[in-house]
MMTF fields as JSON, N, C-alpha, C and O atoms, coordinates in Angstrom:
{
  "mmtfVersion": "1.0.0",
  "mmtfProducer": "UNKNOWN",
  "numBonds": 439,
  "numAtoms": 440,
  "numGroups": 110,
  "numChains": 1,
  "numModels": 1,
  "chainsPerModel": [1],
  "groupsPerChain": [110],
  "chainIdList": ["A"],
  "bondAtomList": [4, 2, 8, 6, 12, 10, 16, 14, 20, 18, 24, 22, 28, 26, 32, 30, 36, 34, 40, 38, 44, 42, 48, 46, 52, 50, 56, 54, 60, 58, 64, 62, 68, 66, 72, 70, 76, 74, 80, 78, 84, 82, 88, 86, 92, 90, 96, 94, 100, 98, 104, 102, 108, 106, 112, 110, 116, 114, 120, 118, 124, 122, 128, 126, 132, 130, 136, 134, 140, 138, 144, 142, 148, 146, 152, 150, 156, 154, 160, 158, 164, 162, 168, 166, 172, 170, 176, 174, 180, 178, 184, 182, 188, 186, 192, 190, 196, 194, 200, 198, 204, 202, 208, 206, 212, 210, 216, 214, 220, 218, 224, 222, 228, 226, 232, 230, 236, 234, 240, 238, 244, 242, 248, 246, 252, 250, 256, 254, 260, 258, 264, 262, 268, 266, 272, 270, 276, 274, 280, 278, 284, 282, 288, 286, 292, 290, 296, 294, 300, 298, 304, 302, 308, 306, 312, 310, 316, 314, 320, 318, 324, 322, 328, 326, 332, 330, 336, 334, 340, 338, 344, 342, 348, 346, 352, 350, 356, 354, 360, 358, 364, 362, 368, 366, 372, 370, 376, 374, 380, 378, 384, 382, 388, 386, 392, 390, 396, 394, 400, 398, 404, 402, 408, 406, 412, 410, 416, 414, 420, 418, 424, 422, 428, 426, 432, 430, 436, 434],
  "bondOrderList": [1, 1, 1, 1, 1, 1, 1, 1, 1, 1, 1, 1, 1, 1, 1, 1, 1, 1, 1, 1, 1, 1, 1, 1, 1, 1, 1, 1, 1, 1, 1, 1, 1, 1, 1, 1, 1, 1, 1, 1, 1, 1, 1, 1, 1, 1, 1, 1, 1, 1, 1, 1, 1, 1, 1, 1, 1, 1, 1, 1, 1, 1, 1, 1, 1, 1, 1, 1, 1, 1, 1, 1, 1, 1, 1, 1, 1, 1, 1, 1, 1, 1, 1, 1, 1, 1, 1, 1, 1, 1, 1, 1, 1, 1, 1, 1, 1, 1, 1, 1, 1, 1, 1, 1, 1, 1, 1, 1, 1],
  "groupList": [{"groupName": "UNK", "atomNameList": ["N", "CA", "C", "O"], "elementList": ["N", "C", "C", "O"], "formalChargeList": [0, 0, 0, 0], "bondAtomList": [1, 0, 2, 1, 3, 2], "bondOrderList": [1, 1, 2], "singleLetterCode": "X", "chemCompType": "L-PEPTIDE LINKING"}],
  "groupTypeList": [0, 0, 0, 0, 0, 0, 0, 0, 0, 0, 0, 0, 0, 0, 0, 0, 0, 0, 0, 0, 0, 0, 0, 0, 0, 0, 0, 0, 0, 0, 0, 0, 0, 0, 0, 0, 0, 0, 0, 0, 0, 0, 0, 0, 0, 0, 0, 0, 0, 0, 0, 0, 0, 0, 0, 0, 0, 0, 0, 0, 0, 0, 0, 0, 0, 0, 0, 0, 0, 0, 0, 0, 0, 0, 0, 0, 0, 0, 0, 0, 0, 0, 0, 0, 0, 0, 0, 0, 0, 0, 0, 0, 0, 0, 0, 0, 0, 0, 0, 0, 0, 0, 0, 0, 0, 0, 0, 0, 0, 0],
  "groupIdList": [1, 2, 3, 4, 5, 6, 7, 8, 9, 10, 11, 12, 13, 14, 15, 16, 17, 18, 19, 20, 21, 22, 23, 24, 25, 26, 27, 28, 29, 30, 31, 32, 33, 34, 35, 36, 37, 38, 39, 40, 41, 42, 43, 44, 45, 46, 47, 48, 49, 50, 51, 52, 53, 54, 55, 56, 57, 58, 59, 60, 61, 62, 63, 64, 65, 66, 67, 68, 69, 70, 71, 72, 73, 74, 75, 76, 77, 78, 79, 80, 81, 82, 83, 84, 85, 86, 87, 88, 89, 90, 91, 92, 93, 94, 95, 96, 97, 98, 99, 100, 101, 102, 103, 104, 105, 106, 107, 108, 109, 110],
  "secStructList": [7, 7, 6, 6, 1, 6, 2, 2, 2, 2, 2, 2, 2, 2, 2, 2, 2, 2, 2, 2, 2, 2, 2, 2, 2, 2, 2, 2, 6, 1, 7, 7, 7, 7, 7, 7, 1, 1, 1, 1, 7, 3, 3, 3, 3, 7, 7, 4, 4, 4, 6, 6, 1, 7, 2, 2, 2, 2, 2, 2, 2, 2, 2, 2, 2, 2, 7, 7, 7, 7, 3, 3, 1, 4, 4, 4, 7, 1, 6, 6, 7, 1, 3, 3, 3, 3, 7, 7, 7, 1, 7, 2, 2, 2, 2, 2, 2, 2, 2, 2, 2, 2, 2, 6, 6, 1, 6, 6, 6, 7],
  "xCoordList": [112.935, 113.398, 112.31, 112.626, 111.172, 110.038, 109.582, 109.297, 109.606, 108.754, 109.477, 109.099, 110.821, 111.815, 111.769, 112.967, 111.209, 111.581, 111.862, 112.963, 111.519, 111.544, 113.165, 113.915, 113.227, 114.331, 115.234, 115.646, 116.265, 117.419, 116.625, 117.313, 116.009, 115.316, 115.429, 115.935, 114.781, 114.804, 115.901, 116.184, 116.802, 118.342, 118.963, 119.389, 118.889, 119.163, 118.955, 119.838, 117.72, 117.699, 117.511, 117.094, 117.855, 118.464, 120.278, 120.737, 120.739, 122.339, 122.13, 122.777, 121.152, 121.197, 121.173, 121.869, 119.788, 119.87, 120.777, 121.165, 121.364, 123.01, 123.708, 123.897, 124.026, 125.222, 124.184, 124.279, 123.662, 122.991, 123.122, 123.74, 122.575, 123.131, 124.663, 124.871, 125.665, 126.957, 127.36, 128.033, 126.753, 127.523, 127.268, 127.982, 125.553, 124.884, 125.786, 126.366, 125.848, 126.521, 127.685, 127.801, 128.908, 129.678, 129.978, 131.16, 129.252, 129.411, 128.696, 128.867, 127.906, 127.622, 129.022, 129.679, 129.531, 130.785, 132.107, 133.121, 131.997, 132.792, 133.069, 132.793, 133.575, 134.219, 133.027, 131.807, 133.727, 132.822, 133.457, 134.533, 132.514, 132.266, 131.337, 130.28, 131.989, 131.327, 130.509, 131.129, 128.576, 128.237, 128.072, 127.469, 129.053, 128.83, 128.133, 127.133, 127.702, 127.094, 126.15, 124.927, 127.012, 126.688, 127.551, 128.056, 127.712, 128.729, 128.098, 127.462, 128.48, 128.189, 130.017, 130.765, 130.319, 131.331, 131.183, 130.271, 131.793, 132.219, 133.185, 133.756, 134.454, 135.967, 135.925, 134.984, 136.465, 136.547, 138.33, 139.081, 138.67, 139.497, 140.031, 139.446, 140.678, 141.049, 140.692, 140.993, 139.698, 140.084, 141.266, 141.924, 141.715, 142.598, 143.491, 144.666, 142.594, 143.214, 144.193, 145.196, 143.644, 144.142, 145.336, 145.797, 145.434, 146.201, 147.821, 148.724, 148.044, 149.482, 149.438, 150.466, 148.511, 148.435, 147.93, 147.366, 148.722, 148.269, 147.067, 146.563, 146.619, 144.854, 145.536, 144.83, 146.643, 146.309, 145.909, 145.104, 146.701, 146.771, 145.636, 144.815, 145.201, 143.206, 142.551, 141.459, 142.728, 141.582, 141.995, 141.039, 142.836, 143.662, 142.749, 141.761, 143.176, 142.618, 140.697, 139.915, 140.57, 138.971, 138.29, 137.249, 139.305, 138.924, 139.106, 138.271, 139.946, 140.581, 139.31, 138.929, 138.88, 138.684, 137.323, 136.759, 136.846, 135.344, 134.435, 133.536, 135.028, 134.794, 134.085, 132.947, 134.758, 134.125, 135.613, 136.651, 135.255, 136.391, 136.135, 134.986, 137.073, 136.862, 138.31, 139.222, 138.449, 140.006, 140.498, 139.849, 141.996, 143.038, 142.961, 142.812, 143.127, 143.179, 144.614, 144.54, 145.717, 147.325, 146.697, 147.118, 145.627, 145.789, 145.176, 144.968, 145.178, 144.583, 145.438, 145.023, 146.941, 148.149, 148.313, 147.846, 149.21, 149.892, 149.204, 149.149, 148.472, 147.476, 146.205, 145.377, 146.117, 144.977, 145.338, 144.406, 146.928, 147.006, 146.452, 146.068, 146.212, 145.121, 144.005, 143.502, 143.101, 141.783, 141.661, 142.521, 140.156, 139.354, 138.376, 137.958, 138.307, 137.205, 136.093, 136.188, 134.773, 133.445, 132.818, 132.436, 132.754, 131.988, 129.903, 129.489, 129.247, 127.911, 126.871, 125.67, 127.569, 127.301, 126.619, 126.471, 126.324, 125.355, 124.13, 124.155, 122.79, 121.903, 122.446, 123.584, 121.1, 121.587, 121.527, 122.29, 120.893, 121.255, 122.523, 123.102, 122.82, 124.898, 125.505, 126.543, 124.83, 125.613, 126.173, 127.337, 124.7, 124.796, 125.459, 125.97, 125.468, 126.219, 127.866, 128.672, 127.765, 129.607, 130.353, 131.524, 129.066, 129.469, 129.967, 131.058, 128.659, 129.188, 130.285, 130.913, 130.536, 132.182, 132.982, 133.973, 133.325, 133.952, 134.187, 135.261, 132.944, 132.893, 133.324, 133.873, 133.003, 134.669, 135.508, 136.214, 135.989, 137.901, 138.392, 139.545, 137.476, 138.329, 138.441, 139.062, 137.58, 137.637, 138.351, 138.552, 138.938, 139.847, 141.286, 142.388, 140.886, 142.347, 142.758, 143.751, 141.604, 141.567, 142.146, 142.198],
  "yCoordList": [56.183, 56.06, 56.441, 56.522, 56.659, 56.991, 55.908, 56.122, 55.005, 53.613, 53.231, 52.584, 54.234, 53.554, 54.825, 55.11, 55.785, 56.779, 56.409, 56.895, 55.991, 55.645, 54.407, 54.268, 53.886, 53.222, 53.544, 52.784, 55.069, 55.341, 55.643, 55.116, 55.981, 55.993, 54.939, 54.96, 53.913, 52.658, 52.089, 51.647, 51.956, 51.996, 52.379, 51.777, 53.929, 54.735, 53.667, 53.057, 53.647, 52.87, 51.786, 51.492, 51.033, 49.188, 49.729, 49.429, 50.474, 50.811, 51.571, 51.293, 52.478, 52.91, 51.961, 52.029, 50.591, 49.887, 49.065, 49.05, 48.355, 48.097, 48.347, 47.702, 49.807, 50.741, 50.648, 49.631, 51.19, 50.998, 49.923, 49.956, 48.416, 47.295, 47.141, 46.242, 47.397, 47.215, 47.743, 47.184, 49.447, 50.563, 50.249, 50.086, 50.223, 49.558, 48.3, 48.286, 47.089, 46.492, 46.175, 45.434, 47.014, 47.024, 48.241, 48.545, 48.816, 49.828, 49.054, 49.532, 47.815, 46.958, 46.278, 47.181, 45.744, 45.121, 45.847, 45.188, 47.666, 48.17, 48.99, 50.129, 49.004, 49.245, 50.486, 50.353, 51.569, 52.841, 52.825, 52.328, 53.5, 54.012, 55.248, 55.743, 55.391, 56.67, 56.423, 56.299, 56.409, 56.121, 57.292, 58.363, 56.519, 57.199, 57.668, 56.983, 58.85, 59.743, 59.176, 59.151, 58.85, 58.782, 57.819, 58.198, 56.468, 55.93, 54.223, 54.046, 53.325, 51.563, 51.417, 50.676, 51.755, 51.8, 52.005, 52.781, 51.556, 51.776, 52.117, 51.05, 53.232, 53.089, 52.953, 53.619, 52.386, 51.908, 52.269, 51.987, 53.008, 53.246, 51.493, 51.123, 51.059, 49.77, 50.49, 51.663, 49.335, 49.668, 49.566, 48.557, 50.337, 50.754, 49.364, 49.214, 48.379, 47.192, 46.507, 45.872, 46.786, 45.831, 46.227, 45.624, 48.081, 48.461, 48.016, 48.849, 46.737, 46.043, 45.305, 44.885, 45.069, 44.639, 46.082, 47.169, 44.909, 45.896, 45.547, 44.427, 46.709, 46.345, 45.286, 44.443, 44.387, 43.273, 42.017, 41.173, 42.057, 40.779, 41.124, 40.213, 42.105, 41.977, 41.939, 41.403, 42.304, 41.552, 40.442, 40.001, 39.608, 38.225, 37.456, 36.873, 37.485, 37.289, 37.129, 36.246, 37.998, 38.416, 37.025, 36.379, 36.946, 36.15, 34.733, 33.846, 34.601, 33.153, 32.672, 31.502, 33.48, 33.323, 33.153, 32.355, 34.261, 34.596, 35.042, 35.873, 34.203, 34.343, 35.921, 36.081, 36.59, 38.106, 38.922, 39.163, 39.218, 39.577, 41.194, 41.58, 42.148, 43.39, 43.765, 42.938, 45.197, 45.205, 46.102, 47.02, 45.953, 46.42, 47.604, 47.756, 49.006, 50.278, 50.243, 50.682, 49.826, 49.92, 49.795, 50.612, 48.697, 48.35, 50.347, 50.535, 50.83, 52.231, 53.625, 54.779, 52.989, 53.881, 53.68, 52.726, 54.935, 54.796, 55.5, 55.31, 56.672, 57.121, 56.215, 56.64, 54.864, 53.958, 53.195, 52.691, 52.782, 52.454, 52.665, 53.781, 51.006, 51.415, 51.737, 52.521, 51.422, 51.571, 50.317, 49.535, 50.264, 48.296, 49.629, 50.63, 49.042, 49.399, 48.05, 47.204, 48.059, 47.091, 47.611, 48.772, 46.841, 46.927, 46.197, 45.115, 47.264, 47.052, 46.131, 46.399, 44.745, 43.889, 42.908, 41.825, 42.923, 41.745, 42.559, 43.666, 41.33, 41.448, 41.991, 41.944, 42.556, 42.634, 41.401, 41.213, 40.717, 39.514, 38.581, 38.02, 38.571, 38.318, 39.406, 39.267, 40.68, 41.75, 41.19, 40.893, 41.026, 40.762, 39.303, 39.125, 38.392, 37.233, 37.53, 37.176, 38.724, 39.048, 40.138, 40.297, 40.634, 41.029, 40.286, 40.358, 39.336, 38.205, 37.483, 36.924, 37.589, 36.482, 37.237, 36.583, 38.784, 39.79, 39.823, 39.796, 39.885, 39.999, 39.343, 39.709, 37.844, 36.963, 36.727, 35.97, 36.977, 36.91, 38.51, 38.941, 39.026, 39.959, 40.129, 40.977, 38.97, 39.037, 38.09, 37.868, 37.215, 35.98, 37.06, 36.985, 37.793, 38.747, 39.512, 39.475, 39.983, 41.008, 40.629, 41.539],
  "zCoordList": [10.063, 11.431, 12.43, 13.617, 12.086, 12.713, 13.883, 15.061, 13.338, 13.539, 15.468, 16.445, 15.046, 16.891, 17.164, 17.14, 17.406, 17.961, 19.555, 19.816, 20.299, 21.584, 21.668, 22.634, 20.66, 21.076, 21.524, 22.4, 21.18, 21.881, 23.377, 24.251, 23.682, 25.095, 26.1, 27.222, 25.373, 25.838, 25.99, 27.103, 24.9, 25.476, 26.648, 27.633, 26.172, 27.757, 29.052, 29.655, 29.245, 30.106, 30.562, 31.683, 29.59, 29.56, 30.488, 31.59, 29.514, 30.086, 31.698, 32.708, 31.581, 33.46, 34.615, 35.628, 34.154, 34.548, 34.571, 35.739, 33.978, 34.168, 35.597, 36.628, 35.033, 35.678, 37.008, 37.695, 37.211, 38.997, 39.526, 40.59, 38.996, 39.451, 39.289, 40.103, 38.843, 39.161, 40.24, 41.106, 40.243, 40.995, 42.464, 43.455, 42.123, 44.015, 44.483, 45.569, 43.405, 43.703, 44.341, 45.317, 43.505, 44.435, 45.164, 45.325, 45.526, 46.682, 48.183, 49.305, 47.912, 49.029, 48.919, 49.439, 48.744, 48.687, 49.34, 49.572, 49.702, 49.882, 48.847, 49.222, 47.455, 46.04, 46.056, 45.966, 46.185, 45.933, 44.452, 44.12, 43.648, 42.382, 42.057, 42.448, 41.44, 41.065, 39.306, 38.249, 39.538, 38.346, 37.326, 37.394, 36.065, 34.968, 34.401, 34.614, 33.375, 33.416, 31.854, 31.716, 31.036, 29.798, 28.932, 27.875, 29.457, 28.419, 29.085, 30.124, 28.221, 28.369, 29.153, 28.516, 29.793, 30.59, 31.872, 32.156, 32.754, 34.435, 34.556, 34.329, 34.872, 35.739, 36.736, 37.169, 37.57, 38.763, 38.647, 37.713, 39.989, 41.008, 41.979, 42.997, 41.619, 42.636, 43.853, 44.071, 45.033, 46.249, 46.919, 46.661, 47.71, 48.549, 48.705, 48.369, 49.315, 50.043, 49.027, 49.352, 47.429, 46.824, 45.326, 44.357, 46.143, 44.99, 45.36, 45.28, 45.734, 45.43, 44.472, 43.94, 44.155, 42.781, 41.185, 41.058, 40.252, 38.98, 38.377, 38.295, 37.924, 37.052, 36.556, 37.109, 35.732, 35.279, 35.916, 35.522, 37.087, 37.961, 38.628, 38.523, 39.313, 39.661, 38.588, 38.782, 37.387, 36.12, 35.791, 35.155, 35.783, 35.952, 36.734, 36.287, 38.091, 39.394, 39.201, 39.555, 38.724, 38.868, 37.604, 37.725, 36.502, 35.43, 36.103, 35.926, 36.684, 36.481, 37.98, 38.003, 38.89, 40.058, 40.409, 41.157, 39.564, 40.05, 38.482, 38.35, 37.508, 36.202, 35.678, 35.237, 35.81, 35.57, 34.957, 35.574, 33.535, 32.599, 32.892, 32.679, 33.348, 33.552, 32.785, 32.766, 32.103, 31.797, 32.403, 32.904, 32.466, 33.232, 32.61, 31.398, 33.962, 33.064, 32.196, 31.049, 32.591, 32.325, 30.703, 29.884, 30.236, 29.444, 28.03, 26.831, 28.752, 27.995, 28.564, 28.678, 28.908, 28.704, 30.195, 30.818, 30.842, 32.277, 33.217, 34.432, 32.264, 33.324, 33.767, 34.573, 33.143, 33.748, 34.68, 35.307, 35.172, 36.221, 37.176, 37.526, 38.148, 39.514, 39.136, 39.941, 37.952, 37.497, 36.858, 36.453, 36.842, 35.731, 35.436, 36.019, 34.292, 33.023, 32.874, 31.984, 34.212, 33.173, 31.99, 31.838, 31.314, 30.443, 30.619, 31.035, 30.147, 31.004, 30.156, 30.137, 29.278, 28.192, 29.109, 28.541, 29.893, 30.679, 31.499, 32.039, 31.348, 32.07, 33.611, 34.078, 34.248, 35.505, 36.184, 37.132, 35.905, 37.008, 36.953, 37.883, 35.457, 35.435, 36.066, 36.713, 35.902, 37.015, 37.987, 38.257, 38.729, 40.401, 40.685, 41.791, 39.85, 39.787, 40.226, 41.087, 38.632, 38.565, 40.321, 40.667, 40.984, 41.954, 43.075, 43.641, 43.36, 44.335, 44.296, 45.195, 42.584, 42.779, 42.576, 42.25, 42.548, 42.739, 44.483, 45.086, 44.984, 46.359, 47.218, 48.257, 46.671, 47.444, 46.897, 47.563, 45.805, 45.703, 46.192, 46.22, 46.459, 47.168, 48.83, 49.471, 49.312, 50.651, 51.303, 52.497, 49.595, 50.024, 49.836, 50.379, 49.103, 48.725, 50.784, 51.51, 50.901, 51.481, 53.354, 54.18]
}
């Protein structure tokens, strides 16, 4: 295991990079987040405007709309209600893709 010593490193920060482009992302959009510390995950808090809906129907919405699959917290018991779980499996530039079409179905929502 010598030969990668630097790889979990490099990891590290393939995934930081990620998470900064999502988080910056949508915190230009409005959608404050708070970035995670240590995990290939995002929670996200629904913004305000749009908690009449359930994490399913805004991860619904978000899929069918602005092609960006995020999951419903409901879907990880009752305390995830009103939360989406990204997952940080794309380049950043599908990031910033998945923000912009985040960014208008929610301003068509909004």
């Amino acid at each position: 295991m010598r030969e990668a010593a630097d790889y979990p490193e490099e990891v590290n920060g393939v995934y930081r990079s990620r998470r900064d482009t999502l988080c910056d992302g949508l915190s230009r959009i409005g959608w404050e987040v708070e970035p995670p510390r240590g995990t290939m995950f995002v929670w996200a808090r629904m913004p305000e405007p749009y908690r009449h809906l359930s994490s399913l129907e805004l991860a619904v919405k978000l899929a069918r709309e602005a092609k960006v699959a995020i999951s419903p917290g409901e879907g990880f018991g009752p305390g995830g209600e009103g939360c989406v779980r990204f997952a940080l499996v794309e380049n950043e530039q599908q990031i910033r893709q998945a923000v912009r079409g985040i960014g208008r179905v929610l301003s068509e929502l909004g």
